[in-house]
C-alpha positions as CSV (number, residue, x, y, z in Angstrom):
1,X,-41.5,-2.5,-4.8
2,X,-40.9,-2.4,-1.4
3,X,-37.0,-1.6,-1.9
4,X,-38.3,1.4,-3.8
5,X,-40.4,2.5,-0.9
6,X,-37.3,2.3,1.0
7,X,-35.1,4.4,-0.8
8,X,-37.6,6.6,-1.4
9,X,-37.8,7.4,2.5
10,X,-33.9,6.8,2.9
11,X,-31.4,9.5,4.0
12,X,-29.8,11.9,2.0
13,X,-26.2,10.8,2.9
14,X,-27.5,7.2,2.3
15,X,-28.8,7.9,-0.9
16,X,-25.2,9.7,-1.6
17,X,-23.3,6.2,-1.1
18,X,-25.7,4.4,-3.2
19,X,-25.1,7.0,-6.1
20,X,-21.3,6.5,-5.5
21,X,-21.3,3.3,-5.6
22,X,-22.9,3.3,-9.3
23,X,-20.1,5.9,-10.1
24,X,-17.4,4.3,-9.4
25,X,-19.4,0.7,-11.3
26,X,-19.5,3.3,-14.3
27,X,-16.2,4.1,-13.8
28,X,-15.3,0.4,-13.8
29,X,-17.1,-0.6,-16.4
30,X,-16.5,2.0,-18.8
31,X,-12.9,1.3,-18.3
32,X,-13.5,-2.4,-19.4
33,X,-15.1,-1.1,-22.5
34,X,-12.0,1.1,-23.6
35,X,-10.5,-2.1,-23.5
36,X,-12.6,-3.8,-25.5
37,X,-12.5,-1.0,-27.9
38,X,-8.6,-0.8,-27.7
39,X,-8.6,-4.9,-28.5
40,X,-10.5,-4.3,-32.2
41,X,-7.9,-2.3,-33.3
42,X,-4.9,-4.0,-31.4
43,X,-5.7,-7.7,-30.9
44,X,-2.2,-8.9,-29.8
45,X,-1.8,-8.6,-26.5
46,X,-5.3,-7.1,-25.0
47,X,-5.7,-9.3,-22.7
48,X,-2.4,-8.2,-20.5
49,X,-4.6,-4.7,-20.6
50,X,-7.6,-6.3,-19.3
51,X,-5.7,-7.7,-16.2
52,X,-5.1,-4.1,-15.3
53,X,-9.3,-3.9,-15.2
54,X,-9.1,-6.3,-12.5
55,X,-7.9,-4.1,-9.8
56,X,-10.5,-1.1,-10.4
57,X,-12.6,-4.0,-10.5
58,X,-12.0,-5.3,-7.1
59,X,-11.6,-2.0,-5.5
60,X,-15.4,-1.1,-6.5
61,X,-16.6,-4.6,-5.7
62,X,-15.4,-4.1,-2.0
63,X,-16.7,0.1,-1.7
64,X,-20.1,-2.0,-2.3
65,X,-20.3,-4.6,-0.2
66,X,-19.1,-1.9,2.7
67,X,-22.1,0.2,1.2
68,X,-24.4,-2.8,1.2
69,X,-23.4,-3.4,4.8
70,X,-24.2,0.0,6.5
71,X,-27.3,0.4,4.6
72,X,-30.0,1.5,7.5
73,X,-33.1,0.4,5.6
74,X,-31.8,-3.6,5.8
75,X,-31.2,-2.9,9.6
76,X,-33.1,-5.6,11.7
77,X,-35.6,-4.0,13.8
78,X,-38.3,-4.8,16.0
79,X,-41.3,-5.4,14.6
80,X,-40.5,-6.0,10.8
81,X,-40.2,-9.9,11.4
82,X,-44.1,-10.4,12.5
83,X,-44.9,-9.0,8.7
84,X,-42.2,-11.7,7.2
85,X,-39.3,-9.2,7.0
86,X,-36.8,-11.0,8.9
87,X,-33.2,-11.4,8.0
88,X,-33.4,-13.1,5.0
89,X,-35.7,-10.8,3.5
90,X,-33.6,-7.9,5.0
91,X,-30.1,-9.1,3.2
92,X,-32.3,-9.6,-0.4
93,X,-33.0,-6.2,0.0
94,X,-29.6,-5.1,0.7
95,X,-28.3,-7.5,-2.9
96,X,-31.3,-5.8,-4.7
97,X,-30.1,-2.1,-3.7
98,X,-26.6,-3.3,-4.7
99,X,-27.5,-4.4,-8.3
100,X,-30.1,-1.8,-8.9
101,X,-26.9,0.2,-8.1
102,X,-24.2,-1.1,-9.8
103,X,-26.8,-2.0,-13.2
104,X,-27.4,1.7,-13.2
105,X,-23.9,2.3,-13.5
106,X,-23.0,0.2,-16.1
107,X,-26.0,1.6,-17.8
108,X,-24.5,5.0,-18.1
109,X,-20.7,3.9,-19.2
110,X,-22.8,1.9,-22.0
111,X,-24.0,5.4,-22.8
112,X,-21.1,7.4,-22.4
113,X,-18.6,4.7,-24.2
114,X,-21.2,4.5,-27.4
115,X,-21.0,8.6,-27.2
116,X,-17.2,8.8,-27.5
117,X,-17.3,6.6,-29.8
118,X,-20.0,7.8,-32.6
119,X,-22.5,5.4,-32.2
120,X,-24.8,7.8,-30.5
121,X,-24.6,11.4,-32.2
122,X,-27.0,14.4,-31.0
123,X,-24.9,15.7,-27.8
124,X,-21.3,17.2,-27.5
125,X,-18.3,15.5,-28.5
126,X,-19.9,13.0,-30.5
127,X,-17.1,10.3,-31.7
128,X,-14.6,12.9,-30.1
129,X,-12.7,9.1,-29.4
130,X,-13.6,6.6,-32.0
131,X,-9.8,6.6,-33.4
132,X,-9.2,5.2,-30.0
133,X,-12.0,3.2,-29.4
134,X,-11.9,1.5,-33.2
135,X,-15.1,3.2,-34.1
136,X,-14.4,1.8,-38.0
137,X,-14.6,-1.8,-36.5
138,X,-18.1,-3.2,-35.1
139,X,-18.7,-3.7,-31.6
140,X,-19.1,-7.0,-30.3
141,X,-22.5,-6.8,-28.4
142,X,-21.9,-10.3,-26.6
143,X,-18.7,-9.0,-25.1
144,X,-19.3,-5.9,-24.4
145,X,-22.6,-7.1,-22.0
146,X,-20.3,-9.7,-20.6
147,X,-17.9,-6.7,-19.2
148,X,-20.5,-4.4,-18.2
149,X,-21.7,-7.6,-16.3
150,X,-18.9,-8.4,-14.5
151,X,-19.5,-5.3,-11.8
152,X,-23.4,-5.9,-10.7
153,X,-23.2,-9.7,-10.9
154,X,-19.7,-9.8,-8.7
155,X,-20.9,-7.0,-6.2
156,X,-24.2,-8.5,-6.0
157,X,-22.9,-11.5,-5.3
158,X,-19.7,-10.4,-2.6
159,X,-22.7,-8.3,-1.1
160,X,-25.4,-11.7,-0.7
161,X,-22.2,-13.2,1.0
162,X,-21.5,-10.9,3.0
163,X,-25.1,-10.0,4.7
164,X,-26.0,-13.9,5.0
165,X,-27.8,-14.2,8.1
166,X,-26.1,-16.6,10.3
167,X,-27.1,-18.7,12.8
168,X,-27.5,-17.6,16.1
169,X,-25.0,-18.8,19.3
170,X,-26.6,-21.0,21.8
171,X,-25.6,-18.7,24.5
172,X,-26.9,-15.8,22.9
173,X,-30.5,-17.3,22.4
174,X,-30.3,-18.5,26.3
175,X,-29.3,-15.3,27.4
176,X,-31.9,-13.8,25.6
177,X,-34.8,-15.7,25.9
178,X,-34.6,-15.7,29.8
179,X,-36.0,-12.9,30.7
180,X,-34.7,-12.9,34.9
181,X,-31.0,-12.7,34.1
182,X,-31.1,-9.0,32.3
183,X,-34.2,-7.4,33.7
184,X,-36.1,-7.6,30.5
185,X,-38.9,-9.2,32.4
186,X,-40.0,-5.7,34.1
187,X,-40.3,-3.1,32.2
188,X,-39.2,-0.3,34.6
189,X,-35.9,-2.2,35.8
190,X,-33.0,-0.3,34.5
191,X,-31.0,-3.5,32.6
192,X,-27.5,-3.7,33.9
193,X,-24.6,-3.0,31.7
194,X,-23.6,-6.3,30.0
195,X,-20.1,-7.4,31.3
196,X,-18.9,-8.1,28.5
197,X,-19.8,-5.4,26.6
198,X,-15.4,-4.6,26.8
199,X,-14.3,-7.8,26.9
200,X,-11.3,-7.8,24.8
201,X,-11.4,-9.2,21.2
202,X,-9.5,-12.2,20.2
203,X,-6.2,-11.1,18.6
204,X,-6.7,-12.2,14.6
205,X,-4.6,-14.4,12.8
206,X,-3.4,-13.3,9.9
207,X,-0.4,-10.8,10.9
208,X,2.3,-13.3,10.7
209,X,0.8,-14.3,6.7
210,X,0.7,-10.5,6.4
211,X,4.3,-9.8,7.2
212,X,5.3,-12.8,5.3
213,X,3.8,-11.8,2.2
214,X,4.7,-8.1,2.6
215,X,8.3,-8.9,2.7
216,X,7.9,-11.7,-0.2
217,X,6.7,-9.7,-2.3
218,X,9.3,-6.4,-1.9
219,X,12.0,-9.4,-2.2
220,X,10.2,-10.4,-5.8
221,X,10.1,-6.7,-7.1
222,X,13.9,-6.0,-6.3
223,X,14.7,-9.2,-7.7
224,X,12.4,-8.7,-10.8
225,X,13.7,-5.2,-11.3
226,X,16.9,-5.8,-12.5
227,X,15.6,-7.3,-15.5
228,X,13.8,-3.5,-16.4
229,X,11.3,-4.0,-18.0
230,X,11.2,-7.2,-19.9
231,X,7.6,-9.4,-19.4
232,X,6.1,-6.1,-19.7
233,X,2.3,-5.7,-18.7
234,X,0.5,-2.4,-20.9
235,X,-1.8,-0.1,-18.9
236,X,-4.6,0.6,-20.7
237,X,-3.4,4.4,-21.4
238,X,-0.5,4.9,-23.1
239,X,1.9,4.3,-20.5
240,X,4.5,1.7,-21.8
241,X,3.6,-0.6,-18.4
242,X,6.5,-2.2,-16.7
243,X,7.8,-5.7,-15.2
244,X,5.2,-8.4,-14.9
245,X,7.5,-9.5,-11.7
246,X,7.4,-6.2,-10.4
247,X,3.8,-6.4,-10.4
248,X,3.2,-9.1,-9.2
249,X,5.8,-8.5,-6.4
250,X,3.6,-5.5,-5.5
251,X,0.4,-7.5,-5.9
252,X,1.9,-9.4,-2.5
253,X,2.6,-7.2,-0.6
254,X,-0.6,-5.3,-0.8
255,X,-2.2,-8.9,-0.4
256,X,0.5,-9.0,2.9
257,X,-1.0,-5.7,3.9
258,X,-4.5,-6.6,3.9
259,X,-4.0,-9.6,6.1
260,X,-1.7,-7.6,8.2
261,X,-4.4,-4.5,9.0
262,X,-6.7,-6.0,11.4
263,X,-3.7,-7.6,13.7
264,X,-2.0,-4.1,13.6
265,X,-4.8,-2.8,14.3
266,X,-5.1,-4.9,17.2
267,X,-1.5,-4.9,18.7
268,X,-2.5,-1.0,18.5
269,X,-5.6,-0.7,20.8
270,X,-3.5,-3.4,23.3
271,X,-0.8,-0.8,23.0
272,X,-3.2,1.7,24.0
273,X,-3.4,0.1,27.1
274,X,-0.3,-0.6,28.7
275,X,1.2,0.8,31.8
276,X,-1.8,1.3,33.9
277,X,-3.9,2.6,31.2
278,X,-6.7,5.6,32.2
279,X,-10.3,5.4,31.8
280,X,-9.7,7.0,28.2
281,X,-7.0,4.6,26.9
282,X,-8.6,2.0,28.3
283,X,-11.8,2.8,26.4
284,X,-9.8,3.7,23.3
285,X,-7.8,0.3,23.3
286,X,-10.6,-1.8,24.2
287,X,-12.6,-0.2,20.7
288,X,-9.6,-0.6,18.7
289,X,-9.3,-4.0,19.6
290,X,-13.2,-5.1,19.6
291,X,-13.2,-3.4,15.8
292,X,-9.4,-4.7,14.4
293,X,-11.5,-7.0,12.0
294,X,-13.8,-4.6,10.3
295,X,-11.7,-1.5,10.0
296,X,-8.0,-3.3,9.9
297,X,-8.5,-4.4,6.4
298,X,-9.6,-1.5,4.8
299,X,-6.6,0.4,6.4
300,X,-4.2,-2.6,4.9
301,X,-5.8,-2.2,1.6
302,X,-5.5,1.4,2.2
303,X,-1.9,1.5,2.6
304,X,-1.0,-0.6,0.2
305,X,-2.6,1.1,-2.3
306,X,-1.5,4.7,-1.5
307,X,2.3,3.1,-0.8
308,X,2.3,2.1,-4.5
309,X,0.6,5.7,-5.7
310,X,3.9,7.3,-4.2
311,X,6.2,4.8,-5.5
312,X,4.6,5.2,-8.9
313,X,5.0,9.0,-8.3
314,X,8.6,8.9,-7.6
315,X,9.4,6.8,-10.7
316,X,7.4,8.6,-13.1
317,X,7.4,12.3,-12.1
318,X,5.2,15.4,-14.0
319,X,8.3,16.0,-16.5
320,X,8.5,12.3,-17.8
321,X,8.2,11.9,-20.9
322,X,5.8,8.8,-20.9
323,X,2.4,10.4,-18.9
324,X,0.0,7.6,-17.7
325,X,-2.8,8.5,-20.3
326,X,-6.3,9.2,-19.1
327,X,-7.7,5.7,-18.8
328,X,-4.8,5.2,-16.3
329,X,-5.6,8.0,-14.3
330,X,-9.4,6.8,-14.6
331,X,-8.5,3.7,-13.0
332,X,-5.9,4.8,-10.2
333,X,-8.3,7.4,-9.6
334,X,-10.7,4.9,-8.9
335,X,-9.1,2.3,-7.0
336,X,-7.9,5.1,-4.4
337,X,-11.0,6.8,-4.0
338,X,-13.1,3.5,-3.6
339,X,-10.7,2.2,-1.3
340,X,-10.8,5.6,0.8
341,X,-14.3,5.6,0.7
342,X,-14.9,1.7,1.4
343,X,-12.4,2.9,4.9
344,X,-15.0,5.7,6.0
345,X,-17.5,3.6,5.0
346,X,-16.1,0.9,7.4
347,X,-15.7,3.5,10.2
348,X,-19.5,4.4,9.7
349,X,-20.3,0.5,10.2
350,X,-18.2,0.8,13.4
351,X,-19.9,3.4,14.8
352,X,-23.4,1.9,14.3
353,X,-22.2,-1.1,15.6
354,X,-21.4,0.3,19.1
355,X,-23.6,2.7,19.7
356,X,-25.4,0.5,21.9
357,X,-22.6,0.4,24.1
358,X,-22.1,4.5,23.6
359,X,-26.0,5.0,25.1
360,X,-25.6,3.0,27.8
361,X,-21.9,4.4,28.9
362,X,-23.9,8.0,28.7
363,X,-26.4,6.4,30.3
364,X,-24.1,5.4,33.1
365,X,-23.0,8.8,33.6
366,X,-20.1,9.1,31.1
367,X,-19.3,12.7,29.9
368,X,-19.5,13.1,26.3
369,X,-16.3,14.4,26.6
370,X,-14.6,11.5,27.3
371,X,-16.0,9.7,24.6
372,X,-14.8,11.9,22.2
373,X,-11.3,11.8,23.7
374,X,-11.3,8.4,22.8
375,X,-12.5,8.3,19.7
376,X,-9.7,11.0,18.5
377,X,-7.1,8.9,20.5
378,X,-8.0,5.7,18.4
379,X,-7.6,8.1,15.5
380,X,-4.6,9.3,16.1
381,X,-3.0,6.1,17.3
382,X,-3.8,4.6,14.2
383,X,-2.4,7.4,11.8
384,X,1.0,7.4,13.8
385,X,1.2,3.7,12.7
386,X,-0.4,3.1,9.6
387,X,1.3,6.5,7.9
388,X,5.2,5.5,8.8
389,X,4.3,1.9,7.5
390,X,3.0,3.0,4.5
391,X,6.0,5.4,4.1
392,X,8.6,2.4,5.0
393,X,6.8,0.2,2.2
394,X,6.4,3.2,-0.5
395,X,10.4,3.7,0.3
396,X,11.0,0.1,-0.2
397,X,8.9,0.0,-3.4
398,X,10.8,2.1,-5.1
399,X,14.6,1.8,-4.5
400,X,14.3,-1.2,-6.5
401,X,12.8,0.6,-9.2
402,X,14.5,3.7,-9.2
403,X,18.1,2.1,-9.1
């Protein structure tokens, strides 16, 4: 009840997320049902098709949890723990909203997929697909629940693990419960900007694994690609599919690319700050580097996913004679707008997390100006990097396959 009350009083552009967020869980989960539909008809080999599920899959998984996370309503603030709403409560909200959410979704691609296929009649195009979806055969209800599951019970799940409250540093609950060392004590003391409120982030670890995994995995597509297209994996449209080693070459490097993004993003806000930086790189470079974990990945995930869109796009052109199919399109549609969204989403969470630190630099006395500099600095440092590496693996994606 009181998660209702919540999104009752919740922001429009909140609101919008959540409803995107059971899109793109219908989008998933009706694609899982096509599947099932295709398998009545054509038993041998469905599974490989249902592998293909898994990607949508895990692209909408993380667009929720990034949801989940920058939900304002779940915010800790003052005043909520004294009526027992303290972080724990906070983060069941956050899991409820996300599987109220993603059920919803899976709800309506129940709907839509029984529609297509004939079971329910009384609105346009009624069966317009059963010869696809095997409308002569009956539907298993046992799997079909079991698929529609798989969103809500997975995002609900990556979503509880993600908002866990954890526990709190020693340091942090001396500093805070003394009230002498910040001023907290008097109430008409200005408090002090914290000194290490640009202390620079610790560099992450994953860029070497990154590299190594990028470059593994275009050396197991080239290598795999000169078989053609023998261990071939269907789509589930009615593209052919290609080389299982091909895919799973590019499956490595966009798992390279993930674990890459928050140390590039990293090495670029310390690049930001070389030879005797100015109050704006400085500032640019020192939020690049503080933020490198929460917006690098999503930019790896980004890239990898848009590098393989072009080097799908330079294999397969708009004259070939084997189109994609519309269940294809469905799910690269939805992997590249959940991962887009999931990196604005992430860029949203960056901004709440320092605005603390942008009131109290206006505060200071620094002009709004500046800060804007910055922020289209960071931005533009990180599109001269991360749109030349994603051209550089897109180009190196498809020699190998276009050869």
């Amino acid at each position: 009840m009181l998660s209702l009350r919540l999104t009752r009083g919740t922001h429009p552009l909140v609101l919008l997320r959540r409803l995107l967020v059971a899109a793109a869980s219908a989008g998933v989960g009706f694609l899982l049902l096509c599947t099932l539909g295709w398998a009545l008809g054509h038993p041998a080999g469905s599974y490989l098709r249902l592998l293909w599920c898994l990607v949508p899959l895990a692209a909408t998984i993380q667009f929720s949890v990034a949801v989940a996370r920058t939900d304002p309503s779940t915010r800790p603030r003052s005043g909520l723990s004294a009526v027992g709403l303290g972080p724990a409560r906070l983060t069941v909200l956050a899991v409820v909203s996300t599987a109220v959410a993603t059920t919803l979704g899976s709800a309506v691609a129940l709907l839509v997929f029984l529609h297509l296929r004939g079971d329910l009649t009384g609105m346009p195009f009624d069966g317009a697909a059963a010869d696809l979806l095997s409308a002569d055969r009956p539907l298993p209800l046992g799997a079909a629940l079991t698929l529609l599951a798989a969103a809500p019970v997975l995002a609900t799940v990556a979503a509880g693990l993600a908002l866990r409250p954890r526990p709190t540093p020693a340091a942090a609950r001396s500093e805070g419960g003394t009230g002498t060392a910040t001023g907290a004590s008097d109430a008409g003391e200005e408090k002090p900007m914290r000194p290490d409120a640009f202390a620079p982030a610790s560099a992450p670890g994953g860029l070497p694994w990154g590299f190594a995994l990028t470059a593994a995995g275009l050396a197991v597509e080239t290598y795999a690609s000169r078989n053609g297209n023998a261990g071939a994996l269907p789509l589930p449209g009615r593209f052919d599919g290609g080389s299982a080693g091909v895919l799973a070459g590019w499956a490595l490097t966009a798992v390279g690319l993930a674990l890459a993004g928050p140390g590039i993003t990293h090495l670029c806000g310390w690049l930001l700050q070389t030879l005797r930086p100015g109050a704006v790189r400085l500032l640019a470079g020192r939020t690049l580097m503080s933020e490198a974990g929460r917006i690098g990945r999503p930019l790896g995930v980004l890239c990898a996913v848009v590098s393989g869109a072009f080097a799908a796009a330079s294999l397969y052109g708009p004259g070939d004679e084997r189109p994609f199919g519309p269940l294809t399109g469905l799910g690269a549609g939805l992997v590249i707008g959940c991962t887009a969204a999931t990196l604005l989403t992430a860029a949203l969470e960056s901004r709440q997390a320092r605005a603390t630190t942008t009131e109290e630099l206006v505060r200071q006395g620094a002009p709004a100006a500046m800060l804007r500099t910055a922020a289209a600095v960071r931005t533009a440092t990180l599109i001269a990097v991360f749109v030349p590496l994603t051209w550089a693996v897109a180009s190196l994606a498809a020699v190998p396959l276009t050869v």
